[in-house]
Structure formats: structure tokens, C-alpha cells
C-alpha positions as CSV (number, residue, x, y, z in Angstrom):
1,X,-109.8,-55.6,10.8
2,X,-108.2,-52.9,13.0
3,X,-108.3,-55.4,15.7
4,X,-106.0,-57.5,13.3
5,X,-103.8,-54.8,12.4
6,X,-103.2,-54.2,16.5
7,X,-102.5,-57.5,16.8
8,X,-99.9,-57.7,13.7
9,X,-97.9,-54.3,15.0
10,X,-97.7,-55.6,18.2
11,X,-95.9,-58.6,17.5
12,X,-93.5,-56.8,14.9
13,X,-92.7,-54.4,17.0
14,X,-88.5,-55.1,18.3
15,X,-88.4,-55.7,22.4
16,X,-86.5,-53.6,24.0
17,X,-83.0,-54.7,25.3
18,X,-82.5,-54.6,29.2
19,X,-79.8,-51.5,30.1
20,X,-77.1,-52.7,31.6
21,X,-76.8,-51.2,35.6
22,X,-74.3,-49.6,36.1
23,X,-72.1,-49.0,39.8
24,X,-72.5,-45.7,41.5
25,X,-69.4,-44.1,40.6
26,X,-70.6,-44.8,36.7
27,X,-68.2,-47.3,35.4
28,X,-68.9,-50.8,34.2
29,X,-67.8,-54.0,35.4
30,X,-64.6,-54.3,33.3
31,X,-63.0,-50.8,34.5
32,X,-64.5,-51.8,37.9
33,X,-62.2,-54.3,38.1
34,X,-59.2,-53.0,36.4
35,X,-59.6,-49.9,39.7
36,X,-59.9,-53.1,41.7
37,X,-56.4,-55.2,40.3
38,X,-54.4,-51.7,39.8
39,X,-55.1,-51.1,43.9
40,X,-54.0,-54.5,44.6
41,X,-50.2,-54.3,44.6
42,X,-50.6,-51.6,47.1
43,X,-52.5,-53.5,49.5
44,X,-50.1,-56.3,49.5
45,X,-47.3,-54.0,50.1
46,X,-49.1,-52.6,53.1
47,X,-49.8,-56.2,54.6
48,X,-46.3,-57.2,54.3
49,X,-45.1,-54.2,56.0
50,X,-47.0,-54.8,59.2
51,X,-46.3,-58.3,59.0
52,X,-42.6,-57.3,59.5
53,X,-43.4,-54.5,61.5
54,X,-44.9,-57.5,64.0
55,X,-42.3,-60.5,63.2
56,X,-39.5,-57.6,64.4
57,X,-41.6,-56.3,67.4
58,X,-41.5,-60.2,68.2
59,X,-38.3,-60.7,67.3
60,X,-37.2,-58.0,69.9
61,X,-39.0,-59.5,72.4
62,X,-37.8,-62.8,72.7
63,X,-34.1,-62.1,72.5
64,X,-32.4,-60.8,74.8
65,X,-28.8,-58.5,74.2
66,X,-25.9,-60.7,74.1
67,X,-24.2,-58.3,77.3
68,X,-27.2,-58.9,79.6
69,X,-29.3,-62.2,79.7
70,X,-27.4,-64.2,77.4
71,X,-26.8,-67.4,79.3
72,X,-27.3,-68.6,83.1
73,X,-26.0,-65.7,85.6
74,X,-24.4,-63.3,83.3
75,X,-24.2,-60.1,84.0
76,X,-25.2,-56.4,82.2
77,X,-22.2,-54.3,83.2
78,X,-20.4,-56.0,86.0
79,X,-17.3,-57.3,85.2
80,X,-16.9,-55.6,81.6
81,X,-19.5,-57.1,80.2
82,X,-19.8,-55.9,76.5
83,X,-22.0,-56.2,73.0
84,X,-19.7,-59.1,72.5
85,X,-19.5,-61.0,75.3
86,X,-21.9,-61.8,78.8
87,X,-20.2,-62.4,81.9
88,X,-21.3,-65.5,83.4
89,X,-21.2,-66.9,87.3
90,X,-18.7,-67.0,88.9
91,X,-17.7,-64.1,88.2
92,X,-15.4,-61.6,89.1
93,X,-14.3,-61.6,92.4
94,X,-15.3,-65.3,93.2
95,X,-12.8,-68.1,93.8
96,X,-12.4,-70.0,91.2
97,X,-13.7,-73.5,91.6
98,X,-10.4,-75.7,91.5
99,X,-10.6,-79.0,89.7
100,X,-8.2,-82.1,88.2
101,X,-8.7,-82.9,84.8
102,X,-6.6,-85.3,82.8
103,X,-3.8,-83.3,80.3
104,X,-4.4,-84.6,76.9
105,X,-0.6,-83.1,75.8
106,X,1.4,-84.2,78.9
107,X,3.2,-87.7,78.5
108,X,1.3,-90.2,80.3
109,X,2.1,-91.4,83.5
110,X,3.1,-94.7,84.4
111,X,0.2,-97.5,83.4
112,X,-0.7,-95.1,80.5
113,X,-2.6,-93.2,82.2
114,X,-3.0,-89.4,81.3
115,X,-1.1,-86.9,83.5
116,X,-3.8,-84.9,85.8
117,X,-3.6,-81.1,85.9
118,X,-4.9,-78.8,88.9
119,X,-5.8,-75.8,89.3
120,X,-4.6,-75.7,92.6
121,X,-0.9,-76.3,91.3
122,X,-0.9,-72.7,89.7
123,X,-1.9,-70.9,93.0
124,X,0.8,-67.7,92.9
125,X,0.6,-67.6,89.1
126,X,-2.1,-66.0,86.6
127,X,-4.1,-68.6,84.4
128,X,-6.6,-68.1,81.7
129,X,-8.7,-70.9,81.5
130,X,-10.1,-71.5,77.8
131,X,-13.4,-73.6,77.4
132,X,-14.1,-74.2,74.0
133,X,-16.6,-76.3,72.0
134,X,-13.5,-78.8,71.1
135,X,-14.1,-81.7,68.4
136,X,-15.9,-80.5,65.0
137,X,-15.3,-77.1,65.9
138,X,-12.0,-75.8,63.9
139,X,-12.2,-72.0,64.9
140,X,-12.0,-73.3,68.2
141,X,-8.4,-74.7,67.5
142,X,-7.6,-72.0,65.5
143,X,-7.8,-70.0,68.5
144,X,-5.5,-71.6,70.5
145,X,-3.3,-72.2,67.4
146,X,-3.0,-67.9,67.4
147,X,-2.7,-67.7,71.1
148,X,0.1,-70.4,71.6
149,X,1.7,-68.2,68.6
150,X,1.1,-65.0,70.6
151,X,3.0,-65.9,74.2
152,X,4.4,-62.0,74.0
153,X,0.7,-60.9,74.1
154,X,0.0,-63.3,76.7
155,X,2.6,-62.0,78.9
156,X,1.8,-57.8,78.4
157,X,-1.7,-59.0,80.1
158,X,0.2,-60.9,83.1
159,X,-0.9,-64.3,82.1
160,X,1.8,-67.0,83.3
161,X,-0.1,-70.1,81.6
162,X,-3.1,-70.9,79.3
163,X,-5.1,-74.1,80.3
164,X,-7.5,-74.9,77.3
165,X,-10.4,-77.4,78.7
166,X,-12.9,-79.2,76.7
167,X,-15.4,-82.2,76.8
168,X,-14.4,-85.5,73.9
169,X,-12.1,-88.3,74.7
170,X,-8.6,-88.1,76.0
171,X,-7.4,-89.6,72.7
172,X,-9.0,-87.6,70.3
173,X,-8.3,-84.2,71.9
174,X,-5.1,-85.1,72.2
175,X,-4.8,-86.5,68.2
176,X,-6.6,-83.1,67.2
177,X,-3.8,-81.8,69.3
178,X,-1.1,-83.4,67.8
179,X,-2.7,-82.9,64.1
180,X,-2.7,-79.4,65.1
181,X,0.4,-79.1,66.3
182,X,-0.8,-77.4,70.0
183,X,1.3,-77.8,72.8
184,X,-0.5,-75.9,75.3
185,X,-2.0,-78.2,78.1
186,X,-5.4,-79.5,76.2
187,X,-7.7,-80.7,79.9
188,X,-10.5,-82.9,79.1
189,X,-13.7,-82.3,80.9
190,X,-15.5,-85.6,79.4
191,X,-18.4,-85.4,81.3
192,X,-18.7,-81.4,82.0
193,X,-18.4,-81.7,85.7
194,X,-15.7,-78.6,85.7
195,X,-17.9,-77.1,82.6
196,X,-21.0,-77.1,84.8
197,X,-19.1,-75.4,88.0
198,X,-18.2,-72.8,85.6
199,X,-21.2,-72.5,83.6
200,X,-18.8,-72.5,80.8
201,X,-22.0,-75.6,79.0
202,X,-24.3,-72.2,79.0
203,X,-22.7,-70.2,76.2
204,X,-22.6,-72.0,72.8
205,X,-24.6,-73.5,69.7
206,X,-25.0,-77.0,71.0
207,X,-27.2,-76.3,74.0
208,X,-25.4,-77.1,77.3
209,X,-24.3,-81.1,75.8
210,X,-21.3,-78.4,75.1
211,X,-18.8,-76.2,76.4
212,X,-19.0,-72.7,74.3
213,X,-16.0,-70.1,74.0
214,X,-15.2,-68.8,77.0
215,X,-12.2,-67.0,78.9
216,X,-11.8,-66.9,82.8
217,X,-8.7,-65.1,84.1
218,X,-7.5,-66.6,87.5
219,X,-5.6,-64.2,89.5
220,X,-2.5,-65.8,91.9
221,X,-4.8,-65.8,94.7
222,X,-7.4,-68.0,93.2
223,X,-9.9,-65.6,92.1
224,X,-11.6,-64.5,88.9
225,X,-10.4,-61.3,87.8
226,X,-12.2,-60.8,84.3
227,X,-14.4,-63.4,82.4
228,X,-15.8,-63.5,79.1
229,X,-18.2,-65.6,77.4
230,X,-18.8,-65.2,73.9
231,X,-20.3,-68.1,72.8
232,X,-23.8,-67.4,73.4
233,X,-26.8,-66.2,71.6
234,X,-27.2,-64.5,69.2
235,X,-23.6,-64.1,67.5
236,X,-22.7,-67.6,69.0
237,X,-18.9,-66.7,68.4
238,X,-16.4,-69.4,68.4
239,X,-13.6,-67.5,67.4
240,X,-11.8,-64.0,68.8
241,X,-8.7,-62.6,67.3
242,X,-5.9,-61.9,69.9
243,X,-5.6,-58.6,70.0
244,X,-9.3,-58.0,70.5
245,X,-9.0,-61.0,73.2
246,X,-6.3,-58.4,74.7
247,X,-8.3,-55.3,74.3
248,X,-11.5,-57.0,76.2
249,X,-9.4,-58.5,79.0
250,X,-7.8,-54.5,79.5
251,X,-10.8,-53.2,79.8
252,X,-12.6,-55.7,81.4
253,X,-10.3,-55.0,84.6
254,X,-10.5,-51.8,84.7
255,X,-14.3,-51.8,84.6
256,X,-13.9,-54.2,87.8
């Protein structure tokens, strides 16, 4: 009979529930992970820091200052060279490599064939040479819309003619020309022959299939006395205002 009762009060008796473990720092799950979520935004903040820290460090790396490396042969300091423009071969102090190139502006000659200018035929006088990215790009004619405007300016720095040169066909610089109404000689360098003596094809946005925006003053012996190219990496500028154009070219020659 006591055996019975034994039996009987041991399988009344209520099992006892499992405690639930708990972590070392004596919270449960739930708050576990609400420490967990609330530390979260911190540690993405932190991961996107270094990740810019890194793209920059990168960044730095790879690209060079505009004044020293930017294009073939240009220069850090010689010549003027600034934040805003490199200085490109030749440079100052070379001959300038003389070329014919047909005048998009000029009436043609006989046989309608376009009137040729050279280089050569300006020896005694000062000439800045333009070389711009021409078709498609608008600042680029704006530019020599404000400079034909400008031929006071143009004289204060000595300059006795502006020769613009860019690649395209004969008839279409000279429409953009005519829509434009630009009378300065417009030279077309169709296949970049003169672009590529100057490096001029090194300095802009469309690789070297283009020339970019870049000034070369010829002195009346033949030979570069300042140079600017500003139409390479990374501000790629294809526009200057005059009177910063002026304010280079002055202190370009005195730094040469």
C-alpha cells in the first residue's frame, strides 16, 4: 500500500521547467540583441569612413596635378606652368614647328580650293596659335567669339595676329564660322598632323582623336615664348575668359 502511495505522488508531482541560460553579462536574448542592433549604425559609419579614407588615398594616387604630369611633356614650373594650365613640348624656347594648313575664312583660291596659311608668312610678327576641340564644342567658339571682340587686349600683350587651328572639315569649320560670325583665320588640321607636332591632341576630353584648348605664343623669331594648355585632366577646361588668358600669358613670361 505505501508502495502504491509512492507510486501515485510520484507521478502527481509537476516537472520542473528547464531555466532558461542566460549570457555572461546577465541579459537575455531579446536585450542581447537590441545591444547588438543599437551598435550597428556605428559600425557602419566606421566602415564607410575607411572606405573613403582608401577610395581618396587612391584617388590621390592615380591623378596627377594638372601643373605637372597632366599630358605628354608638360612641365611643373618651367614656362609658367600653373594649377590651371600644364605646359606641354615644345615649349618655351623651341622653334615653333612651321606648317600650311588650309584657311577655312579666307576666300578660296582659284579652282575652289581653300587659301593655305603658313606659319612661316608671319616670321617678324607675334602669333598666338589657338588649338581648340572645334565642332560640338561651343565654349570653344565662344572663346574666339570674346577674343576677336577683345583686339585692344590682344595688342597690350604684343600679339599682331591670332590663328585658331582645329581638326573637322574645311566646310563645316568654316559654316560654324560663318554661323558664328568669326573672322579670324579658322586653319583646319583635318588629320592632326600640326596637332601632333604640337602635342596640342594630348590636352582635352576626347583622348588624342582631338585637339584640346591650348595657347602657344610665337615670338617674331619663330620661337615659343609662353604656352598653355588647359584642356587636360582633371578640370578639362574648354573655355578661359580674356582677361585671365592676359594675366597667364604676363606671367607666364616673366617666369621664363
Amino acid at each position: 500500500m505505501n508502495a502504491n502511495r509512492s507510486k501515485t505522488r510520484s507521478k502527481s508531482s509537476p516537472k520542473t521547467a528547464p531555466k532558461t541560460a542566460r549570457s555572461g553579462s546577465g541579459r537575455g536574448p531579446v536585450a542581447a540583441a537590441r545591444g547588438h542592433r543599437s551598435r550597428m549604425p556605428w559600425v557602419v559609419a566606421a566602415v564607410v569612413v575607411v572606405a573613403v579614407g582608401v577610395l581618396f588615398a587612391i584617388y590621390r594616387s592615380a591623378t596627377p596635378s594638372t601643373a605637372s604630369t597632366s599630358g605628354a611633356g608638360s612641365t611643373s614650373a618651367t614656362g609658367g606652368a600653373s594649377d590651371r594650365y600644364a605646359v606641354g613640348t615644345p615649349g618655351v624656347g623651341a622653334v615653333a614647328p612651321d606648317f600650311a594648313l588650309p584657311d577655312a575664312t579666307a576666300p578660296a583660291r582659284t579652282g575652289g580650293q581653300p587659301a593655305t596659311v603658313r606659319l612661316s608668312d608671319y616670321r617678324g610678327k607675334t602669333v598666338l596659335l589657338y588649338f581648340h576641340e572645334g565642332l560640338g564644342c561651343q565654349p570653344c567658339w565662344n572663346q574666339i567669339r570674346d577674343l576677336q571682340k577683345a583686339p585692344s587686349m590682344l595688342t597690350s600683350l604684343g600679339v599682331d595676329q591670332l590663328l585658331t587651328i582645329t581638326s573637322g572639315p574645311v566646310d563645316l569649320v568654316g559654316q560654324q564660322m560663318r554661323d558664328d560670325r568669326l573672322t579670324v583665320p579658322a586653319l583646319v588640321d583635318t588629320d592632326l598632323a600640326v596637332s601632333k607636332q604640337y602635342q596640342a591632341n594630348q590636352y582635352g576630353m576626347m583622348g588624342t582623336d582631338r585637339d584640346g584648348h591650348s595657347f602657344i605664343l610665337v615670338g617674331p623669331d619663330g620661337r615659343i615664348q609662353w604656352r598653355a594648355d588647359y584642356g587636360g585632366s582633371p578640370n578639362y577646361t574648354m573655355y578661359v575668359a580674356p582677361d585671365q588668358l592676359a594675366a597667364d600669358l604676363r606671367a607666364g613670361r616673366k617666369a621664363s
